[in-house]
C-alpha positions in Angstrom: 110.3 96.1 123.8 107.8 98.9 123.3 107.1 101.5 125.1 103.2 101.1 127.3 102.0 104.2 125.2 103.0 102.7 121.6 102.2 99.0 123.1 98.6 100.5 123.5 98.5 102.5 120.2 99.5 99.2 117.9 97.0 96.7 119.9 93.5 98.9 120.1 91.6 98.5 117.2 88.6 100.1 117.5 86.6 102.8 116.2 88.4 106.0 115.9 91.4 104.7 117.0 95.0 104.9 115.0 95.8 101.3 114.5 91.5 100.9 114.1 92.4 103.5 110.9 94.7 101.9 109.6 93.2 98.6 109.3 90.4 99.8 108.0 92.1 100.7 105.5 92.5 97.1 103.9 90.2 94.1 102.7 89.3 92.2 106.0 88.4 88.4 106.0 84.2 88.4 107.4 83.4 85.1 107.3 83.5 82.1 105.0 81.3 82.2 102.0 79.8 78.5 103.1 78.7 80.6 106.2 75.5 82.3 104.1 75.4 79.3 101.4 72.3 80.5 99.4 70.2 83.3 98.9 67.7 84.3 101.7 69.4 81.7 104.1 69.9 82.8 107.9 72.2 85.3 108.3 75.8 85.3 110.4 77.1 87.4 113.5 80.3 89.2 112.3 82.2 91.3 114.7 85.7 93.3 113.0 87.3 95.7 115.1 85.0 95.8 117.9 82.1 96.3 115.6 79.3 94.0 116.1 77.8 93.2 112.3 75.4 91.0 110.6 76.2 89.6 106.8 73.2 88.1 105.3 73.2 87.4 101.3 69.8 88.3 99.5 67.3 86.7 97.4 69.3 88.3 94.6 72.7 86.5 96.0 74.1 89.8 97.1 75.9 90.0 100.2 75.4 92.4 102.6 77.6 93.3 106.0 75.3 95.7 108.2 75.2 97.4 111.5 73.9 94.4 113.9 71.5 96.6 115.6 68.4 98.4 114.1 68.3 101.7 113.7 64.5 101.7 115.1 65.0 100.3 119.0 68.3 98.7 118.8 66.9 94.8 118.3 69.6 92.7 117.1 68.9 92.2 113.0 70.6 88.5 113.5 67.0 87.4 114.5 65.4 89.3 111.8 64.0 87.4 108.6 65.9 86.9 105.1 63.5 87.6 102.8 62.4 89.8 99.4 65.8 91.3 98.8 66.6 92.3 102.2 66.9 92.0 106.1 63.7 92.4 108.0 63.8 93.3 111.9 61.5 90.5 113.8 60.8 93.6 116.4 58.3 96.0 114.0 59.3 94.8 110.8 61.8 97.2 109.7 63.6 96.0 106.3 66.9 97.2 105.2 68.8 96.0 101.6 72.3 95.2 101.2 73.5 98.9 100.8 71.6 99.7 104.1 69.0 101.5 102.3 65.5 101.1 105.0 62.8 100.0 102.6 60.2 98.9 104.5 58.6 99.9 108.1 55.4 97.6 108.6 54.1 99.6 111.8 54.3 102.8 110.7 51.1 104.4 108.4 52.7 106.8 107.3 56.6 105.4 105.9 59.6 107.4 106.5 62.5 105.2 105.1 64.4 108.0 103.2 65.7 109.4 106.6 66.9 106.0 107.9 70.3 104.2 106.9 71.8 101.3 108.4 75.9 101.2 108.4 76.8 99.0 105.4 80.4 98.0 104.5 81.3 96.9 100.8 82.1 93.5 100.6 83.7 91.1 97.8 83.8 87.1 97.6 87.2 86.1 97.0 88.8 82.3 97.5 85.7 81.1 99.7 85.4 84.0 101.9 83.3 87.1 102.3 86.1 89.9 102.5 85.1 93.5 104.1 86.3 97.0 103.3 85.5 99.2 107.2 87.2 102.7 105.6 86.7 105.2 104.2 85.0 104.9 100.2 87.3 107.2 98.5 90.6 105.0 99.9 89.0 101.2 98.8 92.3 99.3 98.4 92.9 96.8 95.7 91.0 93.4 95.6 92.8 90.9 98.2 93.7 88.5 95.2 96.0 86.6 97.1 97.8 84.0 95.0 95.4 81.4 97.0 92.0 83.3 96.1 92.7 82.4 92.6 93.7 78.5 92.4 90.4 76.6 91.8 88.4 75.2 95.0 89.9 71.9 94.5 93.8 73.6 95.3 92.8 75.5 98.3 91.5 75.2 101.8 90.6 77.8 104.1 89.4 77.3 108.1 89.2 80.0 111.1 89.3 79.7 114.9 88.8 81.9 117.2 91.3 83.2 119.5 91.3 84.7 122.7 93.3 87.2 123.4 94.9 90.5 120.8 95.4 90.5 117.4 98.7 91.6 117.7 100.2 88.9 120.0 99.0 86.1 118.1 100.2 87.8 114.8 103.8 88.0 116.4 103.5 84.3 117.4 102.9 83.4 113.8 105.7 85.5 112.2 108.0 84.4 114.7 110.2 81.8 112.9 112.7 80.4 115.7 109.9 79.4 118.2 108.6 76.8 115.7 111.1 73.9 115.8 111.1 74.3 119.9 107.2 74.7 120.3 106.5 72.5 117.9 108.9 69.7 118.1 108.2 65.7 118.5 110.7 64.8 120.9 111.1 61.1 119.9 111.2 59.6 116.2 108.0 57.1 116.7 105.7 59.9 118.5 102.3 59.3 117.6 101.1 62.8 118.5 101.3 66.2 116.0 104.8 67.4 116.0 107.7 68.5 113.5 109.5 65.2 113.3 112.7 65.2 115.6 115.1 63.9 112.9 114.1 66.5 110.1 115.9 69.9 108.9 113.5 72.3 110.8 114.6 70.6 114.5 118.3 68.9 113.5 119.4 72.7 111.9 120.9 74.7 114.1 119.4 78.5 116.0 118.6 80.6 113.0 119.9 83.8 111.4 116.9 86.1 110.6 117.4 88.9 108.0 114.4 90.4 106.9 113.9 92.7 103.2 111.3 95.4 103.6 109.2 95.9 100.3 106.4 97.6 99.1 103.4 95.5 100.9 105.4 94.9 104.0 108.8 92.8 103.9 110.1 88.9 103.1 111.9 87.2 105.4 114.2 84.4 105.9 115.4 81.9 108.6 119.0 80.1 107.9 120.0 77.5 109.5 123.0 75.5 109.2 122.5 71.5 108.6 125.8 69.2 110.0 125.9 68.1 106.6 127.5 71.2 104.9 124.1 72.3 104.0 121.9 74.8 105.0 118.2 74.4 105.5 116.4 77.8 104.7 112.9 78.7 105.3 111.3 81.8 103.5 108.2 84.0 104.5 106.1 87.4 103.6 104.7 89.7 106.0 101.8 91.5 104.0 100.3 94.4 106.1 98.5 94.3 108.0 97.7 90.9 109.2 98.6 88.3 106.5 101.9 85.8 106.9 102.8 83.6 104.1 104.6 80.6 104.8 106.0 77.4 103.1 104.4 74.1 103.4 106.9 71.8 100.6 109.0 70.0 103.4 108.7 66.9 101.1 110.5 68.3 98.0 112.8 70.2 100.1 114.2 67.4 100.9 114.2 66.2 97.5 110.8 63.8 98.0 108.1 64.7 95.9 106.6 67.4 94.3 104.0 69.0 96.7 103.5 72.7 95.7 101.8 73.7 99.0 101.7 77.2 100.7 100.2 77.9 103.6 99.8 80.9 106.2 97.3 83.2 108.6 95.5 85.9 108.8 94.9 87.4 112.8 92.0 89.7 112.4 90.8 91.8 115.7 87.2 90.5 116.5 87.9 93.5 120.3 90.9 94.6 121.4 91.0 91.0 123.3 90.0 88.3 120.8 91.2 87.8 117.2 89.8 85.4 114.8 93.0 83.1 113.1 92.0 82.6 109.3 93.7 79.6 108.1 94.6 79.0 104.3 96.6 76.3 102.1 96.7 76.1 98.6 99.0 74.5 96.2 100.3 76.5 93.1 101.1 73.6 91.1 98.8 70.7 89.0 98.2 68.6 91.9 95.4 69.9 94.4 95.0 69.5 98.1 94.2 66.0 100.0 91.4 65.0 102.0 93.9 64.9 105.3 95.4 68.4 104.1 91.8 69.9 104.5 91.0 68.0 107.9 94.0 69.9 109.5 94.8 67.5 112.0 98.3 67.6 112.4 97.5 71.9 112.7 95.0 71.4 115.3 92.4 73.6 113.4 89.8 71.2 111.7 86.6 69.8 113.1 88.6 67.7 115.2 89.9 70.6 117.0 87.5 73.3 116.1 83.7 74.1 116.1 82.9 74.4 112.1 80.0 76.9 112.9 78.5 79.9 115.0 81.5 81.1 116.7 84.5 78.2 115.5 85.4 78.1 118.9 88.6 75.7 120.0 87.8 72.7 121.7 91.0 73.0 123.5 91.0 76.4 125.5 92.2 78.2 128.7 89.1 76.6 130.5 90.4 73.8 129.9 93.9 74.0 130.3 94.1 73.3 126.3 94.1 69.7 127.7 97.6 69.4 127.7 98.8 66.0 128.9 101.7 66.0 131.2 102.7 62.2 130.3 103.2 63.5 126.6 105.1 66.2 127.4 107.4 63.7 129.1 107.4 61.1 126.3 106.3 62.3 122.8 106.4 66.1 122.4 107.7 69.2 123.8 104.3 70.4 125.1 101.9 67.8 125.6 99.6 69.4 123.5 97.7 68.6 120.8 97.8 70.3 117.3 100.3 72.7 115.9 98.1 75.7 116.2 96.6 74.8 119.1 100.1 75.0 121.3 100.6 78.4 119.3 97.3 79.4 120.8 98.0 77.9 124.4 101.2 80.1 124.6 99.4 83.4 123.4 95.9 83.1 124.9 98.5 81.8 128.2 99.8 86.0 128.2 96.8 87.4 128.8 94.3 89.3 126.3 96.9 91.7 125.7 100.5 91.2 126.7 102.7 94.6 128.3 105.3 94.7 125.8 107.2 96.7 128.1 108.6 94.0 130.2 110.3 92.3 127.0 113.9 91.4 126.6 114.2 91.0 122.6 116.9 89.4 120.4 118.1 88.7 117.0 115.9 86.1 116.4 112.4 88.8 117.2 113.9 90.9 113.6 110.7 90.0 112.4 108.4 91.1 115.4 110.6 94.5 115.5 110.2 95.1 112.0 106.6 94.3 111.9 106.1 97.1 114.8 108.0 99.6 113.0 105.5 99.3 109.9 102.7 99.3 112.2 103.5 102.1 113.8 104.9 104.0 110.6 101.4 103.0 108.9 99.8 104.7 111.9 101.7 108.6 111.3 101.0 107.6 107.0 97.2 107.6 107.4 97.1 110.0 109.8 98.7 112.3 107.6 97.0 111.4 104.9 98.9 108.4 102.5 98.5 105.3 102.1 100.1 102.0 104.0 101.6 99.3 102.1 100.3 96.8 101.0 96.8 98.8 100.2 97.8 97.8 96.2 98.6 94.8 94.5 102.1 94.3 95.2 102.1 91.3 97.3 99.9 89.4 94.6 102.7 87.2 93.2 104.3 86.4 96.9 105.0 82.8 97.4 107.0 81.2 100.6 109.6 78.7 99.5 111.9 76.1 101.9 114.9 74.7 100.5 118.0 72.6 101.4 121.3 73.6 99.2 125.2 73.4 99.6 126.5 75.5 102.5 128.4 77.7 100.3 125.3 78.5 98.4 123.5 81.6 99.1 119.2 81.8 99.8 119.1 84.7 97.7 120.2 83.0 94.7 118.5 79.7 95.1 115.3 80.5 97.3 114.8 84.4 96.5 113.9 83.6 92.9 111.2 81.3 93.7 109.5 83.8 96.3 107.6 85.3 93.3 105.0 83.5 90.8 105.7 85.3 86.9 102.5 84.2 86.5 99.2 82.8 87.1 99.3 78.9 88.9 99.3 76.5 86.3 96.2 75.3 88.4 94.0 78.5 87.2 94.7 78.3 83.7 
């Protein structure tokens, strides 16, 4: 449990606020690069941290991330017009460049742009998506060169949905390894519906032992679980700070079928204090690049099936409507009744509230994970406020792979999964 003063200091995220400092101090996923497709095309609504933001990419191809609201009366620069290497206000015609520079003021005779400046935020294009740097210049971390930015477009995929409720909960469903087989379980062999199969490792292995390795951009962890077969069924993870889980996604040649090289994972990036956009990514590290069905994400309940693919990538299946769970399922095919992976995970988290009181909590050995992720949060918090820097502002986590494996029971996971956890090199798919 945490106490209601550090359960408020590790969920607000706003503007002057400590956990709103410390994430600024990373690369934050904006919006995907599809979003603003060619120069001078319409621009997008952003909102990070409870800032409300417009991106917009110029007639030079330059991508900008302003202030939503012009400095001049406040109209909302969404409307404005993309045009002549930079954003002009529909409400007098005020025009501002990607740096925020104002360039232009088409009702005033006598021009005084050199006293106006828009907020701007540095932004880079990375694996498909518009990433955002909200602190302060002299602390701009490393590039997010996340082993899946660099695979070629054909060996990754990346989707978002939006969430509603905090950042944090949803983060600490994600990392939270034991609730997965329960959650997410088929409950007969012939279900017809999304679920982890009922006669597979994940759901036949038994409650798992967590231990978790702090390093230097947040910590790896493990779950064990012991098969009936004198085996052991082990599934490996990374926590990157702030937001970021890496998980495994090679089920198939765990189990000795196939050669799928697939990693997937999240990122759960605070849109307020009581929604958080889920960024979605998969990528495979090996020769053989993503399918067709492994970028419509229907078994995860987060592609178009599921999930607006513009303006706001709202779920279809929400609180309003009870995430349409079907109560005949429930009874006969899976453990919820609801459709999609990800969609039960946000059915549970949005179910909370927008932000759960982690005071009333009764944690176990299976939460290591959560508790360790709240001690780095809140250590991050007294590191910037003194001055340093939090993990995982460097490159350390660049070579971080999640790997699943079954082995002999008297076998250990740090000698046969540990050594896969990190690439010694680029993916054979970016050479």
């Amino acid at each position: 449990m945490l106490t209601r003063e550090d359960n408020e200091l590790v969920t607000r995220t706003g503007p002057g606020t400590p956990m709103g400092d410390v994430l600024r101090r990373y690369w934050i996923p904006a919006f995907l690069a599809r979003e603003l497709p060619e120069p001078d095309c319409p621009p997008v609504r952003v909102q990070l941290l409870g800032e409300r933001l417009v991106g917009f990419r110029d007639s030079q191809g330059r991508i900008g991330l302003v202030d939503e609201f012009c400095p001049h009366r406040r109209a909302s620069l969404w409307f404005g017009r993309n045009e002549e290497t930079g954003l002009r206000c529909i409400y007098h015609g005020w025009k501002f460049d990607v740096d925020g520079n104002c360039v232009d003021q088409m009702n005033e005779p006598e021009q005084f742009c050199h006293k106006i400046h828009l907020t701007a935020y540095p932004t880079t294009e990375m694996g498909g998506v518009v990433w955002a740097y909200l602190g302060p210049q002299e602390r701009i971390p490393a590039p997010p060169a996340f082993e899946w930015t660099q695979v070629p477009e054909s060996h990754r995929h990346v989707s978002k949905v939006w969430e509603e409720c905090n950042w944090l909960q949803a983060l600490e469903g994600g990392i939270d390894t034991s609730h997965a087989p329960i959650l997410h379980r088929a409950i007969t062999p012939n279900a017809t519906r999304p679920g982890i199969p009922v006669n597979g490792p994940f759901v036949r292995g038994k409650a798992p032992i967590l231990e978790v390795d702090v390093t230097d951009y947040g910590y790896r962890y493990v779950g064990i679980r012991p098969l009936d077969d004198d085996k052991t069924y082990v599934r490996s993870y990374h926590f990157v700070m702030p937001f970021t889980q890496i998980r495994p996604q090679q089920l198939g040649r765990a189990m000795g079928g196939g050669d799928r090289t697939n990693i997937a994972g999240h990122i759960w990036v605070p849109i307020d204090d009581e929604n958080c956009m889920v960024w979605n990514w998969m990528y495979s590290f090996g020769e053989a690049g993503l399918t067709e069905d492994d970028r419509m994400e229907r078994g995860n309940g987060n592609g178009p099936d599921y999930v607006e693919q513009s303006g706001e990538f709202r779920s279809f299946r929400n609180k309003r409507n009870d995430w349409m769970i079907d109560r005949q399922v429930q009874k006969t095919e899976t453990f919820t009744g609801i459709d999609g992976i990800n969609t039960q995970d946000r059915a549970v988290q949005e179910g909370m509230g927008p932000v759960v009181d982690r005071s009333k909590e009764h944690l176990g050995p299976a939460d290591r994970a959560i508790i360790a992720t709240r001690r780095l949060l809140l250590d991050a918090v007294k590191t910037v406020q003194t001055g340093g820097s939090p993990p995982g502002a460097d490159a350390s986590y660049y070579s971080a792979r999640a790997i699943e494996k079954i082995f002999p029971r008297e076998d250990t996971w740090r000698r046969t999964v540990l050594p896969e956890m990190y690439a010694e090199e680029l993916p054979v798919a970016a050479k």
